[in-house]
C-alpha positions in Angstrom: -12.7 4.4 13.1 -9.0 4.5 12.2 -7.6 1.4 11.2 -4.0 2.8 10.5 -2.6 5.2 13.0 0.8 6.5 12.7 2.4 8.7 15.0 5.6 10.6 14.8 7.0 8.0 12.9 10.4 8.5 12.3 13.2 6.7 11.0 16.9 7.1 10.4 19.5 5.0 8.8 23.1 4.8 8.8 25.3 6.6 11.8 28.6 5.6 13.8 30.7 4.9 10.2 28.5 6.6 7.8 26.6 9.9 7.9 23.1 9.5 9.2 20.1 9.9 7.1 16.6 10.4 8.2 14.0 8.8 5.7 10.8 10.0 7.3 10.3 12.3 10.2 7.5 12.9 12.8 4.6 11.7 10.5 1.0 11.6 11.8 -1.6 10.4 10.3 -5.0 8.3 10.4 -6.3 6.3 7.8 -10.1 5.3 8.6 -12.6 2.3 7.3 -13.6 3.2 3.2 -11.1 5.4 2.5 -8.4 4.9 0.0 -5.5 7.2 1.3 -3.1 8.2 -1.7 0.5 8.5 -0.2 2.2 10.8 -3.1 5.7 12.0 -3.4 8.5 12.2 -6.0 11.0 9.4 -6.0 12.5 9.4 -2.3 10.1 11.0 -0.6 10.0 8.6 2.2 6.6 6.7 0.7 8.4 2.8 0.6 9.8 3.4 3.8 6.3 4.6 5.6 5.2 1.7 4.2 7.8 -0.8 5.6 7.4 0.8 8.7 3.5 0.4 9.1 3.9 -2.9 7.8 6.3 -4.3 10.4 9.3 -4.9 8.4 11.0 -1.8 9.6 11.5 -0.5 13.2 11.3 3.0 13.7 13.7 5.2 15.2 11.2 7.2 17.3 7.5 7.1 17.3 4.7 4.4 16.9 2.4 3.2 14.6 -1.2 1.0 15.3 -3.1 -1.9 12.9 -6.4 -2.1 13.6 -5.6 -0.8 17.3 -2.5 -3.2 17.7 0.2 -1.4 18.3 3.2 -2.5 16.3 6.0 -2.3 18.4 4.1 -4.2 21.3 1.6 -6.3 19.8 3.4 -7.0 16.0 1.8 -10.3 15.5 -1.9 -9.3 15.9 -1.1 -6.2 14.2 0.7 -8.0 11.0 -2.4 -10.2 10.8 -4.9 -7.2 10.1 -2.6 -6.4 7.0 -2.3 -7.7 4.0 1.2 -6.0 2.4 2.0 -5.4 -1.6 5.7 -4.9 -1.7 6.4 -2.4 -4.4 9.3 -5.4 -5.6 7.2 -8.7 -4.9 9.5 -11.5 -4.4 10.4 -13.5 -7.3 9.1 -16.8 -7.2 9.0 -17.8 -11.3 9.1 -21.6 -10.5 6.1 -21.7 -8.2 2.6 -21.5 -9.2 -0.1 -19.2 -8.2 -2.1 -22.1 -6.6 1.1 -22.9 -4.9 1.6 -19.3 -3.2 -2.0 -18.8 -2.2 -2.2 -22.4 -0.8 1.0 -21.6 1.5 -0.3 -17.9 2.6 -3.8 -19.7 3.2 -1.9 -22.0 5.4 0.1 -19.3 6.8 -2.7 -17.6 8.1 -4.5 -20.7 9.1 -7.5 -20.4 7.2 -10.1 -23.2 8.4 -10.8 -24.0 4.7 -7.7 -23.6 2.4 -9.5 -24.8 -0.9 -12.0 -22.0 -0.5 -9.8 -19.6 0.2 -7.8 -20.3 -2.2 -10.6 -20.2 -5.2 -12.8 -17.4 -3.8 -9.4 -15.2 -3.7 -8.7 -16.2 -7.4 -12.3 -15.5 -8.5 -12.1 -12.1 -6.7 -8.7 -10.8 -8.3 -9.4 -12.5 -11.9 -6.4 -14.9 -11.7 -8.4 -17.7 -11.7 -7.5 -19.0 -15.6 -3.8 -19.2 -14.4 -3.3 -20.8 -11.5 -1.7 -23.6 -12.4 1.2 -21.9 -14.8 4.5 -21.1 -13.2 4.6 -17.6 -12.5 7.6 -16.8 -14.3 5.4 -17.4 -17.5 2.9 -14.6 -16.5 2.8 -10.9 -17.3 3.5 -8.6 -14.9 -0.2 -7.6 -14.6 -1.2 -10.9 -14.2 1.9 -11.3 -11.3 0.7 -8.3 -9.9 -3.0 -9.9 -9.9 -1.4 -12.8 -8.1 0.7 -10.8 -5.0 -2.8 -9.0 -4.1 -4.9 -12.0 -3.9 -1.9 -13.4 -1.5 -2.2 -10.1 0.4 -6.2 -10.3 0.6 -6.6 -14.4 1.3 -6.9 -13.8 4.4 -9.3 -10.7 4.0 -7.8 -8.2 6.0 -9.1 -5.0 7.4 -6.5 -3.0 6.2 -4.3 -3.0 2.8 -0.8 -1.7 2.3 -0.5 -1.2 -1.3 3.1 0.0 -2.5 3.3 0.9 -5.9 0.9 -1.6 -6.7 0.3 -0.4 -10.8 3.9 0.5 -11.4 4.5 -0.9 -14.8 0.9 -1.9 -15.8 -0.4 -1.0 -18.9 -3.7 1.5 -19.2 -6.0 -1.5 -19.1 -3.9 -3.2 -16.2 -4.3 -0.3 -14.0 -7.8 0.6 -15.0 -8.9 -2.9 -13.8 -6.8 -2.7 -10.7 -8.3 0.9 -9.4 -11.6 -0.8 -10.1 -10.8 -3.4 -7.7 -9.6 -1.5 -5.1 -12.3 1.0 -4.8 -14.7 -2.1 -4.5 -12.7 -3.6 -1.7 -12.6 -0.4 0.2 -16.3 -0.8 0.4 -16.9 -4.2 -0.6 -21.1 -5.5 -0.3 -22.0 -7.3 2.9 -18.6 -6.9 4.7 -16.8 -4.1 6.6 -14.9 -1.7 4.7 -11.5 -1.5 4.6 -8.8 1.0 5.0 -6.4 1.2 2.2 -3.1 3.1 1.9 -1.7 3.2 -1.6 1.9 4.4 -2.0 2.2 6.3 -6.0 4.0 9.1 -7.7 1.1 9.2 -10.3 -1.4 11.8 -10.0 -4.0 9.8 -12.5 -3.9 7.5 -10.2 -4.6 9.4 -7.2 -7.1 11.3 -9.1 -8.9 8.3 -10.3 -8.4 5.8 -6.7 -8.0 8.1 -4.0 -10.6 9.8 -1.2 -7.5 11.3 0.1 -3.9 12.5 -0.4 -1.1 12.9 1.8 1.7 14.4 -0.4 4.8 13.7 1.1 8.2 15.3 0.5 11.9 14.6 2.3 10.0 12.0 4.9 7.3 14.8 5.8 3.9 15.3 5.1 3.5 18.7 3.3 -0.2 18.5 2.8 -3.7 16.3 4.1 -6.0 16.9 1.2 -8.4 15.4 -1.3 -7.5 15.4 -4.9 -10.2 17.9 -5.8 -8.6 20.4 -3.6 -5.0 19.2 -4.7 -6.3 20.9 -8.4 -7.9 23.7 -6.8 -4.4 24.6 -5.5 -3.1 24.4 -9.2 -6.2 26.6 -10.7 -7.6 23.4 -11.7 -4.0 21.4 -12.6 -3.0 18.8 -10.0 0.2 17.8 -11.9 1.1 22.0 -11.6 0.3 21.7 -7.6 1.9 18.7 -7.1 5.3 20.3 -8.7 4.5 23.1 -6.9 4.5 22.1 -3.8 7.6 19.2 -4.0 9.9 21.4 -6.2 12.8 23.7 -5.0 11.4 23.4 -1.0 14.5 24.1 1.5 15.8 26.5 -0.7 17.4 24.1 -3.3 
């Protein structure tokens, strides 16, 4: 079943004063209950602002895009409550605590027991041993920690994951692909469709089921990362150049 269903998504900013530019254009794809889906492309390929879009925060310029079945555009609130959205730039919030955010998303989401939530979300992302500091006294792995337990409090069928190990260290991101892999498919519960937005191939070698390298705001390629290296006679890194270097005759 496809939790995440884009279709022809397009979007375009600027026009009337300023020269238009299109971000993303006519992307389709289906992201289905278990699988990871990498979302790969040099910096501004489009991947933040497929995100946005899927997430609600954007409207698109042409095209749709579905949530569990909701469709966003017509049904954005039942949609937006099947996601839970890492922002690839979390908001700063240094003089809260993490109790204090995961409290107010609980409540956001009216959760019939907020305590519980509150602790078995801690527990699960390992941020348990800090929730009381003020997060501007945290690393950034352990803020990190803290922004995907408020995007899973609620336990959502479908994660949208920007970025989410950009500036972790080896250890940090090791712990975090663990994670997500056991929340695809997490024991005694449905699995979940995750789209993780990166421009680093480990990462998508290590995480992802699937690929979708994206160049320019289009998809170039559906794959898996095994065939990715196939493509580069067993390099990934040499097929990912290949295929998002010197396109369009630049």
């Amino acid at each position: 079943m496809s939790l995440i269903q884009a279709t022809t998504l397009t979007k375009t900013f600027g026009g009337e004063n300023t020269r238009p530019v299109t971000a993303v254009q006519n992307l389709s794809f289906a992201v289905g209950q278990g699988e990871v889906v990498g979302l790969m492309g040099p910096n501004g390929a489009g991947k933040s602002t497929t995100m946005r879009l899927l997430a609600g925060f954007l409207q698109p310029t042409s095209g749709s895009a579905a949530i569990n079945g909701h469709n966003l555009a017509t049904h954005t609130v039942q949609a937006q409550r099947s996601l839970g959205y890492l922002a690839e730039v979390p908001p700063q919030e240094d003089h809260l605590t993490p109790f204090h955010l995961l409290t107010f998303h609980a409540q956001t989401h009216q959760l019939p027991d907020v305590p519980k939530a509150v602790a078995d979300v801690a527990k699960l992302t390992r941020c348990a041993p800090y929730l009381h500091r003020k997060m501007g006294e945290l690393s950034k792995g352990m803020k990190q920690r803290v922004h995907l337990a408020c995007a899973l409090i609620h336990n959502p069928p479908v994660l949208l994951l920007d970025e989410p190990t950009d500036g972790l260290d080896p250890n940090q991101k090791h712990e975090l692909r663990l994670m997500l892999k056991q929340l695809a498919k997490p024991k005694g519960q449905p699995a979940k469709a995750i789209l993780v937005s990166t421009h680093l191939l480990e990462e998508a070698e290590h995480l992802c089921t699937r690929l979708l390298i994206i160049h320019r705001g289009q998809i170039l390629l559906d794959t898996t990362p095994a065939e990715l290296a196939k493509q580069g006679k067993g390099d990934i890194h040499l097929a990912f150049r290949v295929l998002t270097t010197n396109r369009g005759g630049e």
